[in-house]
RODO-2510 file (C-alpha; in nm, 4 decimals, decimal comma):
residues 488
     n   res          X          Y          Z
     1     x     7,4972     9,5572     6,8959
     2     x     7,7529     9,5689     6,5851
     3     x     7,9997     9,3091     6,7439
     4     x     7,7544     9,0946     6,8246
     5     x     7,6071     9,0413     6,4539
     6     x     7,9925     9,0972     6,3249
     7     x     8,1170     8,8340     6,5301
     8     x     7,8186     8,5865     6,4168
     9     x     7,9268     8,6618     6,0198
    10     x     8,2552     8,6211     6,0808
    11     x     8,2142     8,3015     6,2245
    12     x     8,0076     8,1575     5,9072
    13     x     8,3164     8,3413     5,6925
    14     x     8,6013     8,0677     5,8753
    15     x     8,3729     7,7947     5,8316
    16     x     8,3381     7,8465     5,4562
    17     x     8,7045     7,9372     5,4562
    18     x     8,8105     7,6604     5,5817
    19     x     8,5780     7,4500     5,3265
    20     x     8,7416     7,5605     5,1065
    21     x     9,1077     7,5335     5,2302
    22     x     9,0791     7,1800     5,2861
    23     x     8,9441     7,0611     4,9821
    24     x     8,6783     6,8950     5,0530
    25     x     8,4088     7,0308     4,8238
    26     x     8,4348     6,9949     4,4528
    27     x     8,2025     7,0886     4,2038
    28     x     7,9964     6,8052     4,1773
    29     x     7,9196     6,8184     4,5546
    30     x     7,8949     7,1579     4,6241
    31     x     7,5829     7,2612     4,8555
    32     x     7,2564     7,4169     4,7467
    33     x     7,3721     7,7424     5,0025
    34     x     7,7363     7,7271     4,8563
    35     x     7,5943     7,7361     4,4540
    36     x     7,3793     8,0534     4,6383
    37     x     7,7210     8,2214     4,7392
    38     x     7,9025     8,1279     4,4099
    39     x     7,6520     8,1884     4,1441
    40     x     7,3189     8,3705     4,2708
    41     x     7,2119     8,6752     4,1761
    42     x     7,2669     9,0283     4,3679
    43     x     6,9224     8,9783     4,4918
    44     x     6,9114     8,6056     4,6209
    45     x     7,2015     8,7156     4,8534
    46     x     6,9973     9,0366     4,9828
    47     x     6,7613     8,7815     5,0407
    48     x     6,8991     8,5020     5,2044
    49     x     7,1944     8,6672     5,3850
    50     x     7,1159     9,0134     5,4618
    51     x     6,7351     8,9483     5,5667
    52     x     6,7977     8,7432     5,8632
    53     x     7,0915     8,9803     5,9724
    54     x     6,8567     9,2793     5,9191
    55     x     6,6015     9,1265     6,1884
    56     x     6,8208     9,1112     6,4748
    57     x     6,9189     9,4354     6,4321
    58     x     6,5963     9,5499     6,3950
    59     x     6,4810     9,3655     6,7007
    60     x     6,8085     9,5425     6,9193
    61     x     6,6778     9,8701     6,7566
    62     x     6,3890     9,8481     6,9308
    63     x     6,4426     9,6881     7,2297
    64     x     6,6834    10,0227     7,2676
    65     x     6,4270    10,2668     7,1720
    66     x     6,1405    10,1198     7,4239
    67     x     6,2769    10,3320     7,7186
    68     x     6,2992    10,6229     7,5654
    69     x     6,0038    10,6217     7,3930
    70     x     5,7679    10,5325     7,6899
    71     x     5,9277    10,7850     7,9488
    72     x     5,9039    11,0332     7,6949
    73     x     5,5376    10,9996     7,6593
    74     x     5,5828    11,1405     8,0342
    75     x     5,6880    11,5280     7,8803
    76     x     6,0086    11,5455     8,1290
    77     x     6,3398    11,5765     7,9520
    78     x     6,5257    11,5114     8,3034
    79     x     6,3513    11,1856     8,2766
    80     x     6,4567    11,0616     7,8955
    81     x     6,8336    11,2571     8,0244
    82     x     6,8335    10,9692     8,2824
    83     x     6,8000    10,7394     8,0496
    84     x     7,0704    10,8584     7,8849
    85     x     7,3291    10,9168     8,0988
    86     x     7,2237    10,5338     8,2276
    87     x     7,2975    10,3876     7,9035
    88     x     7,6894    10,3616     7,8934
    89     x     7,6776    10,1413     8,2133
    90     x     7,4402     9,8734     8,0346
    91     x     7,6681     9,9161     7,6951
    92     x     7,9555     9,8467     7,9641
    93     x     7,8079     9,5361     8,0704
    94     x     7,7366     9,4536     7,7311
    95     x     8,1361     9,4965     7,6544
    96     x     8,2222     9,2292     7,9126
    97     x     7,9585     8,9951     7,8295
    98     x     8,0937     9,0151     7,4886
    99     x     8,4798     8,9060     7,5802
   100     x     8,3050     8,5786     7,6760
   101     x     7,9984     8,5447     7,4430
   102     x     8,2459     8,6046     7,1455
   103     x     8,5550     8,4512     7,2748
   104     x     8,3654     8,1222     7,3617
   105     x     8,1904     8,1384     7,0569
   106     x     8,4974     8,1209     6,8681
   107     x     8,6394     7,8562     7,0709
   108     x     8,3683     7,6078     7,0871
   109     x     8,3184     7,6733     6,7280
   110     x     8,6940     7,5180     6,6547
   111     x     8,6547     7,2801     6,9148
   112     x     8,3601     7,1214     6,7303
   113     x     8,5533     7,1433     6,4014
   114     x     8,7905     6,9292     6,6194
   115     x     8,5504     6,7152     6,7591
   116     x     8,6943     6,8133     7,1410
   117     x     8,3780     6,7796     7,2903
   118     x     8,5214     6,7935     7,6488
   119     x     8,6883     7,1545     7,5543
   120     x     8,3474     7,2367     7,4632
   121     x     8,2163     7,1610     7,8239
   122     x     8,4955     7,3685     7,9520
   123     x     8,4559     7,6806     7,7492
   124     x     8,0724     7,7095     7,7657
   125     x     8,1100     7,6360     8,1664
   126     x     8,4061     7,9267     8,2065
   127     x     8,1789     8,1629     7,9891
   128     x     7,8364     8,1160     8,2080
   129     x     8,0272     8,0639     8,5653
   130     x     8,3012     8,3917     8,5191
   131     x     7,9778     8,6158     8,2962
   132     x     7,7245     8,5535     8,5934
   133     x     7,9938     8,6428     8,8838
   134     x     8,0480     8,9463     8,6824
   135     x     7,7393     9,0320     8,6709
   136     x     7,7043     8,9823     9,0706
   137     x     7,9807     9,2074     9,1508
   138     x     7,9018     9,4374     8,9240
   139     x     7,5147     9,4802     9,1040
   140     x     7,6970     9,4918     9,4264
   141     x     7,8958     9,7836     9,3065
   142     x     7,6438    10,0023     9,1517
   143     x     7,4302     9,9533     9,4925
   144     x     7,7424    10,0502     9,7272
   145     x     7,7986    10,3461     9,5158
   146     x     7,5296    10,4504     9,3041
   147     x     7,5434    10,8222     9,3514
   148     x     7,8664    10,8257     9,2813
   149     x     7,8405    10,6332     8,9992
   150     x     7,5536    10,8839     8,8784
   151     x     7,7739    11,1864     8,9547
   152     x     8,0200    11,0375     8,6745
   153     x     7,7942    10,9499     8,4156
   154     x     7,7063    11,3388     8,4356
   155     x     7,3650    11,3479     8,6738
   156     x     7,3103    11,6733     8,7367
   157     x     7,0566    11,8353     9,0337
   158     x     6,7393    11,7705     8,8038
   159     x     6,8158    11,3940     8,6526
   160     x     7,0450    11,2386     8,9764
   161     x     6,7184    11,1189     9,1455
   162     x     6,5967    10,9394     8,8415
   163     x     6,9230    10,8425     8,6823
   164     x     7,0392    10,6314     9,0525
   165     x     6,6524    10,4813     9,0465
   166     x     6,7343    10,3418     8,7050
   167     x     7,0579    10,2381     8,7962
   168     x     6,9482    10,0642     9,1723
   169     x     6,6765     9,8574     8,9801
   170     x     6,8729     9,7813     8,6872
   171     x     7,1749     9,6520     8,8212
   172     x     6,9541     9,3672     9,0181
   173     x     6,9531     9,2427     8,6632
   174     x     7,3101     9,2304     8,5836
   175     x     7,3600     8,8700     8,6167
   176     x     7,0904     8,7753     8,3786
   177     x     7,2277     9,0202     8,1243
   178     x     7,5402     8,8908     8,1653
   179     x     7,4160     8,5656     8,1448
   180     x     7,1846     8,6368     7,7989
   181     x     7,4482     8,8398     7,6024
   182     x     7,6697     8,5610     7,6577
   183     x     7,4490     8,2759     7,5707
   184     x     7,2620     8,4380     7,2797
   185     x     7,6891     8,4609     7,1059
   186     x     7,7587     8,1226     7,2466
   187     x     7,4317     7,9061     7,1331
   188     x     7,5439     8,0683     6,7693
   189     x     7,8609     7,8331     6,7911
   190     x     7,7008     7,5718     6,5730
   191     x     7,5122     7,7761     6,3778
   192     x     7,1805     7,8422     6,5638
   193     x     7,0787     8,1745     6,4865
   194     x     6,7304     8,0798     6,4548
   195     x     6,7567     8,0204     6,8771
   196     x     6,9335     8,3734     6,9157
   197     x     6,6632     8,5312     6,6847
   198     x     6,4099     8,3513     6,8998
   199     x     6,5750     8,5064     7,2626
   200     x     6,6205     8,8363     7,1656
   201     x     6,2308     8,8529     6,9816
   202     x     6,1182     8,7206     7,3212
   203     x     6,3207     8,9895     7,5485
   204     x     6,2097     9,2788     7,3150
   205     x     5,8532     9,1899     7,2876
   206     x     5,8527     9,1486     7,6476
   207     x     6,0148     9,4688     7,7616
   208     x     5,8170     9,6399     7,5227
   209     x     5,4505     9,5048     7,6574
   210     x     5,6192     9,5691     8,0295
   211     x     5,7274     9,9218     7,9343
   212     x     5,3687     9,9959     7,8665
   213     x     5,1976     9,8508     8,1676
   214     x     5,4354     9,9865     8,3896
   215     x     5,4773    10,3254     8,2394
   216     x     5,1690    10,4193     8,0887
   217     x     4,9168    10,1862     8,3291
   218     x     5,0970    10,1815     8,6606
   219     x     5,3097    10,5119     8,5792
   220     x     5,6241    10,4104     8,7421
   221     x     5,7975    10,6184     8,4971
   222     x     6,1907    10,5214     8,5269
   223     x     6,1621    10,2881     8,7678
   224     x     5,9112    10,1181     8,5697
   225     x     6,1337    10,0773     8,2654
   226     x     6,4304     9,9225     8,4711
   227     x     6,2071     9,7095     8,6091
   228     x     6,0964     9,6235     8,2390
   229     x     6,4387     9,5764     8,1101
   230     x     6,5503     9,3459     8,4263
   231     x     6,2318     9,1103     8,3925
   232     x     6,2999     9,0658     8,0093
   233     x     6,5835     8,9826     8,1038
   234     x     6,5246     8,7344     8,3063
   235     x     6,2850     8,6320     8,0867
   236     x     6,5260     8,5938     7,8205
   237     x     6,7470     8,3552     8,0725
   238     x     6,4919     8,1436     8,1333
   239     x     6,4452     8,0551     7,7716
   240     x     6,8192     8,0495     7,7143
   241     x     6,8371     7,7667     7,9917
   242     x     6,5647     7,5592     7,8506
   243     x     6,6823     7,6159     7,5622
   244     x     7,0397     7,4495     7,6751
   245     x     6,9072     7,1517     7,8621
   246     x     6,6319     7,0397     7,5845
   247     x     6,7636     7,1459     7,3014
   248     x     7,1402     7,1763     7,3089
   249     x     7,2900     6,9398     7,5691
   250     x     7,6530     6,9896     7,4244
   251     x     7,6326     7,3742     7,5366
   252     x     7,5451     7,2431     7,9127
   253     x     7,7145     7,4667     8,1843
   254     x     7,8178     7,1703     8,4313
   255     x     8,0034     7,3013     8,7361
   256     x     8,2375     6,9968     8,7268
   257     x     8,3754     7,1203     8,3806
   258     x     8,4410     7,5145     8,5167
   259     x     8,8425     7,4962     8,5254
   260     x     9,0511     7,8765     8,5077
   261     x     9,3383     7,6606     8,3719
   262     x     9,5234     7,8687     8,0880
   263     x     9,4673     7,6076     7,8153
   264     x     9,1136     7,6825     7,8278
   265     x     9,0643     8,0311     7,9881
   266     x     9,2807     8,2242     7,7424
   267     x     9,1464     8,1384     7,3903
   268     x     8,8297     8,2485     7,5539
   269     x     8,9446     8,5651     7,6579
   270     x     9,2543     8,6373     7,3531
   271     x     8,9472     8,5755     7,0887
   272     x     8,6972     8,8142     7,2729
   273     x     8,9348     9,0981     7,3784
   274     x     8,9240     9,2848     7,0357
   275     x     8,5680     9,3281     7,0513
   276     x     8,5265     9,3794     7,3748
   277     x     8,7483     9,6526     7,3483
   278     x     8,5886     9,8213     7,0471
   279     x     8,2509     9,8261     7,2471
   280     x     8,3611     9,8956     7,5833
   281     x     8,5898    10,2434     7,4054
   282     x     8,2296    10,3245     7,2384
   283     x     8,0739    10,3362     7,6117
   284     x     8,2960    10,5643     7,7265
   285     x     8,3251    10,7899     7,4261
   286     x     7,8955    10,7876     7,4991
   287     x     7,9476    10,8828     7,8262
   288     x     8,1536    11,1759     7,8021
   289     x     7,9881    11,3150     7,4989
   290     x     7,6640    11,2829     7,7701
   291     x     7,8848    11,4516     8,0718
   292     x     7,9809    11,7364     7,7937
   293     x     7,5997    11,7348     7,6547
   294     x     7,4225    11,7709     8,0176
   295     x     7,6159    12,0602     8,0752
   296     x     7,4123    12,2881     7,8301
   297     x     7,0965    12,1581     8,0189
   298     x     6,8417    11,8534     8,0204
   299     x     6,6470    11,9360     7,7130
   300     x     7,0023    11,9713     7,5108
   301     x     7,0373    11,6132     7,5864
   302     x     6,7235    11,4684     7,5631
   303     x     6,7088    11,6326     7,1967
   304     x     7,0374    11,4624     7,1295
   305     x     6,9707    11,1133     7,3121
   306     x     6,6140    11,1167     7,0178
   307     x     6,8450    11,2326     6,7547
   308     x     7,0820    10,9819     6,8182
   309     x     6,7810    10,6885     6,7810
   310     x     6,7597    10,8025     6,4476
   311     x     7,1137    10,7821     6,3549
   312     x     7,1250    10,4308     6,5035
   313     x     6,8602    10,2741     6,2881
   314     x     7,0415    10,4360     5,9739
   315     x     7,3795    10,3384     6,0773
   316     x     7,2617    10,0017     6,2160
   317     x     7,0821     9,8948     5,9036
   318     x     7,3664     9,9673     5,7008
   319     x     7,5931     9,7931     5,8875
   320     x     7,3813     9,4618     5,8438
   321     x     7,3437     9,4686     5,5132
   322     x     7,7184     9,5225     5,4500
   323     x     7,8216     9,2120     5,7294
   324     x     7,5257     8,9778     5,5832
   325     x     7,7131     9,0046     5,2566
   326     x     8,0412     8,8982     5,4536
   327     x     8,0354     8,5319     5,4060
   328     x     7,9575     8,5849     4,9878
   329     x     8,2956     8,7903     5,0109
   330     x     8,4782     8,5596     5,1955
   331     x     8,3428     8,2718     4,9838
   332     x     8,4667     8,4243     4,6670
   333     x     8,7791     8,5322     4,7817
   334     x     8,8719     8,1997     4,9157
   335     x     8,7715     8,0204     4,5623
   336     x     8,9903     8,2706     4,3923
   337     x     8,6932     8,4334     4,2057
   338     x     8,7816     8,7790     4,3038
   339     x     8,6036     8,8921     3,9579
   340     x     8,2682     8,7670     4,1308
   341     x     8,3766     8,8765     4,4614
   342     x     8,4679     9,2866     4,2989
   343     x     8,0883     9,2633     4,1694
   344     x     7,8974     9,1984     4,5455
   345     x     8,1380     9,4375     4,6324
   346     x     8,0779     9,7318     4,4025
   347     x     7,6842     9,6522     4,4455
   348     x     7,6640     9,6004     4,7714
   349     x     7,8598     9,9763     4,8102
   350     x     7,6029    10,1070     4,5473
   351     x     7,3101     9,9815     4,7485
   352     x     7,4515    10,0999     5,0804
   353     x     7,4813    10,4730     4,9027
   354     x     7,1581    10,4471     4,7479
   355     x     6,9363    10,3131     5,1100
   356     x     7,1444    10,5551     5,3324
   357     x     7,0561    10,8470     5,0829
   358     x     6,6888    10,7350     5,1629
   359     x     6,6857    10,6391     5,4886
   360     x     6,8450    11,0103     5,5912
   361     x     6,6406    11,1650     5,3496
   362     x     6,2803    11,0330     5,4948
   363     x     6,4359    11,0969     5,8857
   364     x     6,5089    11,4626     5,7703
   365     x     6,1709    11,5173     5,6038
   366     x     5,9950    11,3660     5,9019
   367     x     6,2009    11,5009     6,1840
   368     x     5,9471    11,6697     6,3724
   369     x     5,6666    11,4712     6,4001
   370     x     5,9209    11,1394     6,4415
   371     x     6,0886    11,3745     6,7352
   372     x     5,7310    11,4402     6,8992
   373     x     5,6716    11,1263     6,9058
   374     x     5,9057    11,0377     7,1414
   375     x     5,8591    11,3899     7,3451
   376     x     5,5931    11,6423     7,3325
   377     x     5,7930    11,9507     7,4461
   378     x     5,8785    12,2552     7,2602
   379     x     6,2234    12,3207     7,3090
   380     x     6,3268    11,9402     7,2535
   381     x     6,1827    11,9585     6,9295
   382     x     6,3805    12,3077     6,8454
   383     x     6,6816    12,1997     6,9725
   384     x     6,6397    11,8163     6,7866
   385     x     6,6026    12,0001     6,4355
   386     x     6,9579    12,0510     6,4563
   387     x     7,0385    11,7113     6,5986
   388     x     6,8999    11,5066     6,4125
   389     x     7,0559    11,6955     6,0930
   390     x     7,3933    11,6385     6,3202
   391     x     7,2899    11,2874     6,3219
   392     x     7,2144    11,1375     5,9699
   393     x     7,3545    11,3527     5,7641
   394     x     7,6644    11,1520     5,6708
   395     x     7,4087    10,8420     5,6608
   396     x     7,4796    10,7993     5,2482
   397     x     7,8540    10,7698     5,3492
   398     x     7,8337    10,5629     5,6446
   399     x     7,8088    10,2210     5,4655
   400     x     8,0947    10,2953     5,2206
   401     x     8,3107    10,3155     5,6024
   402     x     8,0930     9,9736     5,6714
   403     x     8,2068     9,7799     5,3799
   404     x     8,5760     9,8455     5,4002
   405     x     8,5691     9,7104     5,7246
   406     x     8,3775     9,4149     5,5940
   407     x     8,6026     9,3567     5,2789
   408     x     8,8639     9,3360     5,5277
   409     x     8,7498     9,1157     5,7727
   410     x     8,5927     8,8934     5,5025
   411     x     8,9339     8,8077     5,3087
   412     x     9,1315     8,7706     5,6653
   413     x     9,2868     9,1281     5,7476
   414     x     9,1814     9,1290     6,1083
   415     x     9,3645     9,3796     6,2219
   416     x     9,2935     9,6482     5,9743
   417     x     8,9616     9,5990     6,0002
   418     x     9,0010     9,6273     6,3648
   419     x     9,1694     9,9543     6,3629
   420     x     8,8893    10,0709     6,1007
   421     x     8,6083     9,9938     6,3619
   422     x     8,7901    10,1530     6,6296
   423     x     8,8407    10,4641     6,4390
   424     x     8,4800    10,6411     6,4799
   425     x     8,4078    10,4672     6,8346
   426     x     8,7222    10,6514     7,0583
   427     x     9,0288    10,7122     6,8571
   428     x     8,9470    11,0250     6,6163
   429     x     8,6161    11,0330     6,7779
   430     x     8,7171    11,1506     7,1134
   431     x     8,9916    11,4059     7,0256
   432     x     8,7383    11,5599     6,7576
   433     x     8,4458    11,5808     7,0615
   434     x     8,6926    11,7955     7,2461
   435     x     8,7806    12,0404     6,9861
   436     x     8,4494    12,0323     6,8330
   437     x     8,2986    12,1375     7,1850
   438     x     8,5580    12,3908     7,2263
   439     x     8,5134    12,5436     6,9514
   440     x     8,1152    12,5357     6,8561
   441     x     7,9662    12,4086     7,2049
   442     x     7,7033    12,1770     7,1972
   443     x     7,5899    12,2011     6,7909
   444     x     7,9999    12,1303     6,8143
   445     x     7,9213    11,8016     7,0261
   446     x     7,6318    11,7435     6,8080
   447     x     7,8310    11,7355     6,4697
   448     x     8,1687    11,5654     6,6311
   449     x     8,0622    11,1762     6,4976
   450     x     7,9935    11,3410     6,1619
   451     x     8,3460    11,5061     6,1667
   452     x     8,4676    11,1892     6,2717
   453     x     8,2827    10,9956     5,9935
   454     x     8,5098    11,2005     5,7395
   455     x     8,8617    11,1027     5,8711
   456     x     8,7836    10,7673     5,9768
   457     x     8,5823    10,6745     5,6155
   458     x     8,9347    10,8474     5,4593
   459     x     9,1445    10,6216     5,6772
   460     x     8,9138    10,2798     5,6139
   461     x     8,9296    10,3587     5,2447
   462     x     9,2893    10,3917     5,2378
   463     x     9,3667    10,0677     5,4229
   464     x     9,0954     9,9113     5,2044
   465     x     9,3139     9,9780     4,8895
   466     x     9,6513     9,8900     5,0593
   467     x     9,5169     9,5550     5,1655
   468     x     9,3215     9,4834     4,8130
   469     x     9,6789     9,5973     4,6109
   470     x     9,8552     9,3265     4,8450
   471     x     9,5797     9,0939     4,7914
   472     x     9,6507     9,1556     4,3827
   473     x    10,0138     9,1582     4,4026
   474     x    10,0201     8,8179     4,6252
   475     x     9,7809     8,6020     4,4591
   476     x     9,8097     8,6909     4,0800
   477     x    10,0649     8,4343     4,0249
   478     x     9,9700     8,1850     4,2687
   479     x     9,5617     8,1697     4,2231
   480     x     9,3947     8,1128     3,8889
   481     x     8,9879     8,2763     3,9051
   482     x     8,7500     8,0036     3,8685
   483     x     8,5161     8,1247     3,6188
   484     x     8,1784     8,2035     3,7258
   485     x     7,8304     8,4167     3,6464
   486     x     7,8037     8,7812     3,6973
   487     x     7,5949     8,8976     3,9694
   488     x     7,2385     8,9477     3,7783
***
């Protein structure tokens, strides 16, 4: 969910970049939304960039809560555990659907600055043909080997029955996830985030209303919520394809335009693999913090899986705020008003402090009841008193590790940034599960991605000052600030 609404920002950032670059705005034409970026007030950009941002996550929040809420109206912890240990195969999927939703999305997007409408044609036909086979062999895998597929997510005696029934019905709908992830990045190309709001509202509301009816009319329990999930999603496509062939005729998958020649195959793939990357190394950190979790028992897990809800909505919200403010960065930075672009920086970190602070501080305070709400059962509650303090307690910190990625990504550091993102998702977080585990057992698993928070905000803060000192030292004698008003 982070890529997908980093990789949108970013996207804006080039544009504006380039603007910028080439000249071809001057003061006396500059656009109502540019005047917004250069001179309006702390608020107006809350407002007008961080808003929209804020929705979409919002919406993915809850279209990932749905599930777990519903089954655990049921009062069986093996059945929210399934759930669980289900979840890094679906992130998995994600992570592939993203090397072509974001890859293609960064293509088209310079073909159109190029006006290479036929390389447009190309890319969005690679990206629908090669995400849909995908998605084919990967349902054709999961049904030829679904128990053992279970057995390594971590399904134990008590969850395998319900973990391969979510898996069997869920992978039918593979190809239409792979098709929607990929669509909802590439439709974004030329800017239509209104059309990505609109598909993911419409496969959240759905799966939501089906998660109901199926769970709490029909009581089809697990099964019911895969069956949810796989008719939103097909939902989802069917918007997605009207969508293409009344609205957007440009963004047409014709077969005659599918080529795997290199010239169009690899900017696809080169411009997606980062991200891809970063969330496929987050699925499998999930899944072997769930293998390590299971092991102390059902309950342990489900406690942690409700927990970890919590955290997400913190950590999630953050994170939009800090890449909706992205493109005011960039825009700033690219004028050579770096006085104008310090201030949304320093206020956007002050804000970030100040809602996380909150945010944690209402989760703690309301931990039980918000915990019972998703499962009625005594020891789940005990055990998520713990978690969920596990969870959110660095959420005051977490958007200070946020911003430095998005400083860096906004003024064209890439690759730190990168490295940054990558830090809490496998590379300290993975060594850190194992010693934490080791050493404190499963409050040790709980507390490993706040132990990890600590090193990897130290690292991102570091790299944050050794690319702004370069950024000082390389432009103070070529660059001259434009003058403009202080954030209000």
């Amino acid at each position: 969910m982070k890529i997908f609404v980093f990789l949108k920002i970013t996207f804006k950032m080039k544009e504006v970049q380039q603007i910028m670059e080439t000249g071809k705005h001057t003061k006396n034409t500059i656009s109502k939304s540019e005047n917004m970026l250069a001179e309006g007030s702390f608020s107006q950009l809350l407002v007008k960039l961080c808003i929209p941002t804020v929705v979409v996550i919002l919406v993915m929040i809850v279209y990932n809560m749905a599930d777990t809420y519903f089954i655990g109206q049921t009062g069986n912890p093996d059945k929210i555990a399934a759930i669980s240990l289900s979840m890094p195969f679906f992130t998995i999927l994600s992570g592939v659907a993203t090397l072509f939703g974001n890859g293609g999305c960064t293509s088209i997007s310079m073909a159109l600055g190029r006006k290479d409408y036929d390389k447009i044609k190309s890319f969005c036909s690679i990206c629908c043909y090669c995400g849909v086979a995908i998605g084919i062999v990967f349902m054709l895998i999961v049904l030829v080997a679904i128990r053992p597929i279970a057995t390594m997510l971590g399904a134990d005696e008590g969850t395998m029955e319900f973990t391969c029934q979510y898996l069997q019905i869920f992978s039918l709908g593979a190809p239409f996830v792979m098709f929607n992830h990929t669509f909802n990045s590439v439709i974004r190309a030329d800017g239509a985030a209104s059309q990505s709001m609109v598909s993911n509202l419409l496969g959240t509301v759905s799966n939501i209303v089906l998660d109901a009816l199926f769970i709490m009319v029909f009581h089809w329990d697990v099964a019911g919520a895969a069956l949810a999930t796989v008719i939103g999603n097909v939902l989802t496509s069917v918007y997605l394809v009207y969508y293409l062939w009344k609205k957007q005729p440009a963004f047409r998958p014709y077969p005659k335009y599918f080529t795997l020649k290199k010239e169009y195959l690899v900017p696809v793939l080169t411009l997606g693999l980062p991200m891809c990357c970063s969330t496929m190394l987050n699925s499998v950190s999930h899944m072997i913090s769930n293998r390590m979790m299971i092991g102390y028992g059902s309950v342990v897990l489900s406690a942690q899986s409700v927990a970890g809800k919590l955290s997400m909505v913190i950590t999630m919200l953050l994170m939009a705020f800090c890449m909706g403010m992205q493109p005011a960065i960039s825009y700033n930075y690219g004028r050579g008003d770096f006085k104008r672009m310090y201030d949304v920086i320093r206020k956007t970190g002050i804000f970030t402090v100040v809602l996380g602070f909150v945010l944690s501080a209402g989760c703690y305070v309301a931990r039980t009841p918000i915990i019972s709400a998703f499962i009625d059962n005594e020891e789940v509650i005990a055990y998520g008193q713990i978690m969920v303090l596990a969870s959110i307690c660095t959420g005051p910190f977490y958007g200070i590790y946020q911003l430095c990625q998005t400083f860096m990504q906004a003024t064209g550091q890439a690759a730190y940034a990168t490295f940054t993102a990558l830090l809490d998702k496998g590379l300290f977080y993975l060594p850190i599960l194992f010693l934490m585990n080791y050493l404190f057992k499963m409050y040790g698993i709980a507390f490993s991605a706040a132990v990890t928070l600590i090193f990897a905000l130290a690292v991102g803060v570091a790299l944050a000052l050794k690319w702004n000192k370069k950024i000082k030292e390389t432009t103070q004698e070529t660059i001259s600030p434009v003058p403009s008003q202080s954030l209000r």
